[in-house]
N, C-alpha and C positions, 0 to 999 in steps of 0.2 A: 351520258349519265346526267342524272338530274333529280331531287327530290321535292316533293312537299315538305314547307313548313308550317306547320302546328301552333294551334295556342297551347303551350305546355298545361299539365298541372300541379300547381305550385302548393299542392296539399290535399291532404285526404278530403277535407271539408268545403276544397273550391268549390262552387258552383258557376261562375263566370270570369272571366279573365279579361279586362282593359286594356287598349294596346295605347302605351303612352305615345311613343314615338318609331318610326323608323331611321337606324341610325347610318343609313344609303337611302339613295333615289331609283327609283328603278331605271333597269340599262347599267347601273355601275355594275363594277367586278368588285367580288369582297373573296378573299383570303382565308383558307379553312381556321376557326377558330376566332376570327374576328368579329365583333357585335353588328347582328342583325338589326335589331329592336327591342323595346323595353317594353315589356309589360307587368299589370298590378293585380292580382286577387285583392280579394276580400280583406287578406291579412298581410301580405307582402310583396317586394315589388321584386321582380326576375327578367333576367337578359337572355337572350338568344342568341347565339352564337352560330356563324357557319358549321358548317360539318365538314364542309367540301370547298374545292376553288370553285368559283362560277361565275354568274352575272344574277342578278334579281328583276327576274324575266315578269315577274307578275306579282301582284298584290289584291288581294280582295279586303281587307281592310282597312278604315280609317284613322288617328287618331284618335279618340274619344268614346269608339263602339265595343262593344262588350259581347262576348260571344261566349259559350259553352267550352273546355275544355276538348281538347282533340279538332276543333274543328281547323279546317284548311284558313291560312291567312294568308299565303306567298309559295311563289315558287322560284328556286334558283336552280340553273342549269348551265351550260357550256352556252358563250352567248350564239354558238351554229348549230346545238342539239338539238333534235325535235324532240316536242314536250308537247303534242297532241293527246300519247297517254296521259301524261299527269295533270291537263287541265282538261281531259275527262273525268280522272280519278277525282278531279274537285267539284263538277258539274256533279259527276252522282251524289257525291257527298252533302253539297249545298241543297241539291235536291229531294234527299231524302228528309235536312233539317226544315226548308221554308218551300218546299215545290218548286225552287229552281232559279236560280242566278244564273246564268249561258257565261260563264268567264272569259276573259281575252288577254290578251296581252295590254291593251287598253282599261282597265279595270272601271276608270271614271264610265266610258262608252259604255260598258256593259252595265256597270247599274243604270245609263239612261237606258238600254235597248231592253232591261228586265223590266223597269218602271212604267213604260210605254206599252208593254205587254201584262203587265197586268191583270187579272181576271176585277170583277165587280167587287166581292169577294175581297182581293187583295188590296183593292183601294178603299175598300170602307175600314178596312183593318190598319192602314199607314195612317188615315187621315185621322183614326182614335188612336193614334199610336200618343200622343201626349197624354190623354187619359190612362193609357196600359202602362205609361213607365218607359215607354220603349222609346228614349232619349239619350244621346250621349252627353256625361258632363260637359263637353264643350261646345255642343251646338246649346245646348240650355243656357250655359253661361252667354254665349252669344246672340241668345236669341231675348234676354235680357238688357245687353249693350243695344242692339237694333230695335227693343220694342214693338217685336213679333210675336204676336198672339200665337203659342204651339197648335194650338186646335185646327189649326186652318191650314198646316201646311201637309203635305203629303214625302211620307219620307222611305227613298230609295234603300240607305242600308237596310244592315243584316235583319231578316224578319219584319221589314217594314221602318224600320228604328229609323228616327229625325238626325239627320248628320249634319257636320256646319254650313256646308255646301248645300244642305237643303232650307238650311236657314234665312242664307246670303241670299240667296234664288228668290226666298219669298220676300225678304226684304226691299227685293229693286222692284218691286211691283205693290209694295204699298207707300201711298203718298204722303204717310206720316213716319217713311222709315229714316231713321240719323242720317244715311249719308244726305239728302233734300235740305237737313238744317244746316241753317249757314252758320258755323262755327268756329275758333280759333284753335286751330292744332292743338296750344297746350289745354282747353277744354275738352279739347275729344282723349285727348290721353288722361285726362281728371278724370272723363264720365264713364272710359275704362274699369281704371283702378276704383272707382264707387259704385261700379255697377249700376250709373245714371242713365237713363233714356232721356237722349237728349232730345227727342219729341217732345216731351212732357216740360221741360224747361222753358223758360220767358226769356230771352234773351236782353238786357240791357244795353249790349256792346253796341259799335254804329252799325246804323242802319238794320238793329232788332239783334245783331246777331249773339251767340249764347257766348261767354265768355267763362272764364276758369270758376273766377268768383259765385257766376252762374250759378257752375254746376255745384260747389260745394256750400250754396244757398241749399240746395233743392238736396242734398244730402244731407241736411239736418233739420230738411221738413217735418211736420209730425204727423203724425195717422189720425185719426177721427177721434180717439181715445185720447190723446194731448200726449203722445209717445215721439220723442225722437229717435229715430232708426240710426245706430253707430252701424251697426255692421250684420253682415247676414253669412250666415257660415252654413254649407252647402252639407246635410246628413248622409253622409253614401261611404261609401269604401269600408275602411278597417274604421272609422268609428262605428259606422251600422252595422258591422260586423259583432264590433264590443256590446255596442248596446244588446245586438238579438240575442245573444249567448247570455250574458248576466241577466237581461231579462226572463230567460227561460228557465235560471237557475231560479232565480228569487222564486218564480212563482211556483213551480216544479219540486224544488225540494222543501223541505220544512224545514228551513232555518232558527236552530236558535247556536247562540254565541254566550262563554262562559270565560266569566275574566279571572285571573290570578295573577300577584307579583311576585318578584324572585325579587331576595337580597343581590345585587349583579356586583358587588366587591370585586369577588372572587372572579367573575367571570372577565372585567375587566384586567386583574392583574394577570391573569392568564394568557392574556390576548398580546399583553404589554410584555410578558415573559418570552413569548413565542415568536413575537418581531424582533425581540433583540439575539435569539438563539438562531431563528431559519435564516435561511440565504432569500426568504422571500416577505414582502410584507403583510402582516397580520394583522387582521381586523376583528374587530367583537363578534361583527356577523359571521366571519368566517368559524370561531368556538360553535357561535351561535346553531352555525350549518349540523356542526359534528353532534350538538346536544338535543339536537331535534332528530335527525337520525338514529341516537341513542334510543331516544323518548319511541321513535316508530317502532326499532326492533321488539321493544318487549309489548308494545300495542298493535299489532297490525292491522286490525280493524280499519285503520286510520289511515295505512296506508294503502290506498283503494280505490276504487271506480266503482260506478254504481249502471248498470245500463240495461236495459232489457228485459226490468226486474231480476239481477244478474249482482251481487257486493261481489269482486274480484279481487282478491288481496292480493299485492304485488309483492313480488323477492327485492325485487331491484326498490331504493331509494332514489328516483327521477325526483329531485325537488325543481319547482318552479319557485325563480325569483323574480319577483312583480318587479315591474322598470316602466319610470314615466317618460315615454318619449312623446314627440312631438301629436304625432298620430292619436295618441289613447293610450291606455297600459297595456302592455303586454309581461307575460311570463318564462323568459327563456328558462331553459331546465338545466340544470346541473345534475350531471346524469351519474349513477353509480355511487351516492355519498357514502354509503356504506361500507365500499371496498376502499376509500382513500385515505391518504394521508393528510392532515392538516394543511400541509405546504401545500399536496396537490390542489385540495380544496381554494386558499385561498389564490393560489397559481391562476387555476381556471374559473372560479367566479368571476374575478378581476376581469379578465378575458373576454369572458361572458357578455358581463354586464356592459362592457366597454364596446364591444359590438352592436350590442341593443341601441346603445346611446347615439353611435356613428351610425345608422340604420342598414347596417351590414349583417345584420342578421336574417337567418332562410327557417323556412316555415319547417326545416327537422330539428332544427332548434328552439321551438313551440310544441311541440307535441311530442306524448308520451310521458309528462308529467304525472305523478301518485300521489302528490300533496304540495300544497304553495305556501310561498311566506310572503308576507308584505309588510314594507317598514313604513311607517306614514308618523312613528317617533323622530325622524330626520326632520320634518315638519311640525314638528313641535305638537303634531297629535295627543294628547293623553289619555284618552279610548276612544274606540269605533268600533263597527260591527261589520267587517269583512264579511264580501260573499262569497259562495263556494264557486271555484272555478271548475265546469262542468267537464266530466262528467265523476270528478272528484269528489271525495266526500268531505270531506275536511281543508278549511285554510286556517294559518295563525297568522295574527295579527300582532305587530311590535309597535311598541308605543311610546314615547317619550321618557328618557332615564327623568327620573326625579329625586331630590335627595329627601331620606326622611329622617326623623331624631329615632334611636334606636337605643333599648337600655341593654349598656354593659354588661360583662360579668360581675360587674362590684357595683352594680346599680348606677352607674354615669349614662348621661345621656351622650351618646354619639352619633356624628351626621354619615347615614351611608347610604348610597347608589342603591334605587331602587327600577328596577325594569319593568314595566308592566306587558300580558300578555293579554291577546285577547282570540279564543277559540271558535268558530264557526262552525259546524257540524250539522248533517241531513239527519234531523233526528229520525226518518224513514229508515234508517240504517242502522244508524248506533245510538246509543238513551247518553241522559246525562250524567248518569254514574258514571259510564266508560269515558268522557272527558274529563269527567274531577279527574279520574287515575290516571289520564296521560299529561292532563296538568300537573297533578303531583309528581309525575315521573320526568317531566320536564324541569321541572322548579328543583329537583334534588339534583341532573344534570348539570343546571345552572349555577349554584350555589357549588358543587364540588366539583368542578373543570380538570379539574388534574389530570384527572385517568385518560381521558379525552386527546391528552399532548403525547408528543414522542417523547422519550425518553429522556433525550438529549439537551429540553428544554430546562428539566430542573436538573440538570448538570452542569450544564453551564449557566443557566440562570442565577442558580442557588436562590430559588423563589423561598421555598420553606424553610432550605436547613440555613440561612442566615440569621431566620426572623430570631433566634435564639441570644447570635453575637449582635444584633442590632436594635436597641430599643425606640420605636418610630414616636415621635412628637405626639400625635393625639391629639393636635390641637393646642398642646400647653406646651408654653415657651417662658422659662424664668430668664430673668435680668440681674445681674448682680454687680453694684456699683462698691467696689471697695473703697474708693478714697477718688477725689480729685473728679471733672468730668467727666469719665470715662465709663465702662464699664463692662460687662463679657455678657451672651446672651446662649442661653443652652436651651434647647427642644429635644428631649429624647437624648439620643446618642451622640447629639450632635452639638458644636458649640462655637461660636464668632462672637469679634468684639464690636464693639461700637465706641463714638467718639464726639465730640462737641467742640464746634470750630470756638478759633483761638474768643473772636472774641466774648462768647460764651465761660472762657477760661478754662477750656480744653488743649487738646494738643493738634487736632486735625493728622489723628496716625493713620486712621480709621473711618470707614463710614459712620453719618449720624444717624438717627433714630430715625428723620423722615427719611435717610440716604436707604435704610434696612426697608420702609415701610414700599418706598416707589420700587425696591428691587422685586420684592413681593409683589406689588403691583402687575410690576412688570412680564414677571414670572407667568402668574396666575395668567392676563392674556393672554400668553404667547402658548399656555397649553392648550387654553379655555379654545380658541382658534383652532387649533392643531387637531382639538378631537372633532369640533365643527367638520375641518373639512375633511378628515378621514371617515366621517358619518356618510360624506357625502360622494364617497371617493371621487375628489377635487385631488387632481396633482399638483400639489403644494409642495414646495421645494423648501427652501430657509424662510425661517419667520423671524423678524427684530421687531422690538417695540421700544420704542424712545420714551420714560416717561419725564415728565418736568413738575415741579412744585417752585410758586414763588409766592413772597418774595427770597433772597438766597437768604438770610436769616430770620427767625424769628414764627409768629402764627403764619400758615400756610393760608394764603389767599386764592389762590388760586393751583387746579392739578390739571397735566394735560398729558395726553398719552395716543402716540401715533405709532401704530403698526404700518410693517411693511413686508411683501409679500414676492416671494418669488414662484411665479405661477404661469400658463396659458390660459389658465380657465376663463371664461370671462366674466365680462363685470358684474352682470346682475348676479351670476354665481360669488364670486369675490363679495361683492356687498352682502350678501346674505349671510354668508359663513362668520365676517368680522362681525355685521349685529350682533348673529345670536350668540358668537364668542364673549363679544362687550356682556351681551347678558347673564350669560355663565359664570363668569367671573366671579366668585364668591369678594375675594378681596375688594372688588371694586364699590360692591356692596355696603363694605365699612364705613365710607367716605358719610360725612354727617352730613344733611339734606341741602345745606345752604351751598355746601362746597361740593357743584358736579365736578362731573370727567366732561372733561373738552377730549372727545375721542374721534380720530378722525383716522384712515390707511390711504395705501398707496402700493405702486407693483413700486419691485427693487426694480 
């Protein structure tokens, strides 16, 4: 027994499939269930796996070459089976795609013995095969280190396609190819990593030859323009994938985008109600998830596809949540909002998004999406115009909280959390009246979250029915000094004393007034931080912030305040979240222009 192996398809939308690597040589024996080889679409990257025990009797592909979906790449078989039928079933198959590769058990042999038999025909078609595209990324990239002209060379893989081996071939035969220049190993491993032709380099080193320096002289040469080149980043895979799709959107639909902001008080305390009540942790976005949901139910229009001249209104709520990874964005889906519970929500976004992030996510986890969301408010965003993820009609856009002055019930101004949205829509679909109303149906969601929670939240929260026995500060905080240095400080419902060292002619029983202001200080950080990185969902464990004021008596000279962090995340993560913390901080704001914050973090 014995089967062909296949390049999988790794999704409705593949068109071709790159084999990154084989993870055997042929002649091994591999174990049913054990990885084959790795290969990439357009959008994600996927393993292959034995099926059977056997040996890996043959391969017809290289790394680098890129083949159509279903086509033959290997054969694994009992290493004493005969497999005459199944490397005919790959001859016809190859044959029907390019007129015929003769496969062997020798794979390399048989592309020379196809090459050599080539029709006229067949080699005018390899030799433009650099003009058609029909290039593996790594004979390109190699054909860049050697400083081989593609035009010139004639390439044996799949459909004629240039492989590195056909690169390396052309190389030993031109007399300006790198291996000819006399160079020092650690140059050739520079002119590597910069994608230097060390042909084109002057050599300084002795006796002419190119040296490290050399090369990264000639990697910050400039062009004819007075441009110096840092770096060159190759457009193929899952970015040209991002790009062709948004591309087709922008131009395809008629975009226009409609913004509105929500008071998010409410939607905040909600959030903060419902992590202290679940067994699981709650995030704004996670309310966020359930009030966009809400907003679809009574709009459906919105939740939709649009194809074929075809608006398709879905039952199912599939949200996609935009995630920056390394690749490009993508939109994993959170599938079913509608039927869940707030925990499950935030259970499995979490999930979710934390797969996206580890690149452990599979292209059924892309698709089937009816409407997206995208936070680019984590970035400090304050509006943009999202485009529509195809073949959807609709994306929201979330945007930076901001606080605004807001007038009371008794005419006071008060500072409260403001959300901004921002709406996208094929107006070929739906006008802009049906957005005002799913914005305003949004915006009443948001502003009154309650309903949105289990039960259990204002049960045990006691969000509401406290606010009655507890009157909250507001921002006003009286002081009241009866006699002697001391004196008691009350905000709302609440109240502490404070005190004034001895030699002030206090008692030192109690904090002093800068002792209240750095606790405040301190406070304020350590939240300002804390909502930072749950924006970001960074796994941030305990936060401490140290603050200091000197000198120990008297006007404050100087204020310092170190946070510290228990965390894995990494640095540039960690930095970024303390910034914009330091910058949130309202309190730290107070501080009079001449007297900064010396603020600095550290992991625990």
């Amino acid at each position: 027994m014995g089967y062909v192996i296949k390049m999988p398809k790794l999704g409705l939308e593949m068109e071709r499939g790159e084999l990154l690597e084989w993870a055997i040589e042929e002649g091994e024996t591999i174990e049913e269930g054990e990885l084959v080889a790795e290969v990439e679409s357009e959008k994600s990257i996927g393993e292959i796996e034995a099926r059977e025990h056997g040996v890996l009797r043959g391969t017809y592909l290289e790394p680098g070459e890129t083949v159509p979906p279903g086509t033959p790449i290997a054969i694994i078989a009992a290493a004493d089976a005969e497999i005459d039928d199944l490397k005919a079933e790959v001859d016809a198959e190859l044959e029907d795609a390019d007129g015929g590769n003769e496969p062997t058990d020798d794979p390399a042999a048989a592309r020379g013995s196809s090459a050599e038999a080539a029709t006229d025909d067949a080699a005018s078609t390899a030799e433009s095969a650099a003009d058609a595209g029909k290039v593996s990324p790594r004979a390109r990239k190699r054909a860049e280190e050697l400083g081989v002209d593609l035009e010139g060379v004639e390439g044996t893989g799949y459909q004629g396609a240039i492989t590195e081996d056909d690169v390396e071939r052309a190389s030993e035969t031109d007399e300006g190819a790198t291996a000819e220049v006399q160079a020092s190993p650690r140059a050739r491993k520079r002119g590597e990593e910069l994608g230097v032709n060390l042909a084109t380099v002057e050599g300084t080193g002795y006796q002419g030859s190119v040296t490290e320096e050399d090369v990264e002289a000639a990697a910050e040469s400039v062009d004819d323009a007075g441009r110096s080149l840092r770096e060159e980043r190759p457009f193929d895979g899952m970015r040209r994938t991002i790009a062709s799709r948004l591309g087709e959107s922008y131009r395809e639909a008629v975009h226009v985008t409609t913004h509105r902001e929500a008071d998010a008080e409410a939607l905040f305390a909600a959030a903060d109600a419902a992590d202290d009540a679940l067994e699981v942790d709650v995030s704004v976005q996670d309310v966020l998830l359930l009030a966009v949901s809400a907003a679809l139910e009574d709009h459906p229009a919105f939740n939709a596809t649009f194809e074929d001249d075809t608006h398709r209104l879905w039952t199912d709520h599939n949200l996609g949540i935009a995630v920056d990874v390394e690749q490009g964005l993508i939109a994993p889906v959170l599938r079913n909002v509608e039927e869940k519970s707030l925990e499950a929500v935030a259970r499995e976004r979490r999930e979710l998004v934390g797969a996206a992030l580890e690149g452990e996510y599979t292209m059924d986890d892309l698709q089937g999406g009816t409407f997206t969301m995208t936070n680019l408010g984590v970035l400090g965003v304050e509006s943009f115009d999202p485009i529509i993820n195809p073949p959807q009609v609709a994306i929201l856009g979330i945007d930076a909280v901001a606080e605004r002055p807001t007038r009371g019930p008794d005419d006071e101004v008060e500072w409260r959390r403001h959300l901004p949205f921002d709406l996208s829509f094929d107006h070929r679909v739906v006008d802009g009246a049906d957005a005002a109303r799913f914005l305003e149906t949004l915006i009443e969601r948001v502003e009154e979250p309650w309903s949105l929670l289990p039960e259990e939240v204002d049960a045990e929260a006691g969000v509401r029915a406290d606010t009655a026995e507890t009157e909250m500060p507001d921002r006003t905080v009286s002081a009241s000094n009866a006699e002697g240095m001391a004196g008691t400080i009350e905000a709302g419902s609440f109240e502490w004393g404070y005190d004034e060292p001895e030699a002030a002619g206090g008692t030192e029983t109690g904090p002093t007034p800068v002792d209240v202001f750095l606790g405040g200080l301190a406070a304020c950080l350590s939240l300002s931080v804390r909502f930072q990185a749950e924006k970001r969902d960074a796994a941030v464990g305990e936060i401490d912030v140290t603050t200091d004021a000197e000198p120990e008596h008297g006007a404050v000279e100087r204020v310092a305040a170190t946070v510290r962090l228990e965390s894995d995340a990494d640095e540039e993560t960690l930095e970024r979240i303390v910034d914009l913390g330091e910058r949130g901080c309202h309190v730290s704001q107070l501080l009079r222009e001449d007297l900064p914050l010396e603020f600095s973090w550290e992991r625990m």
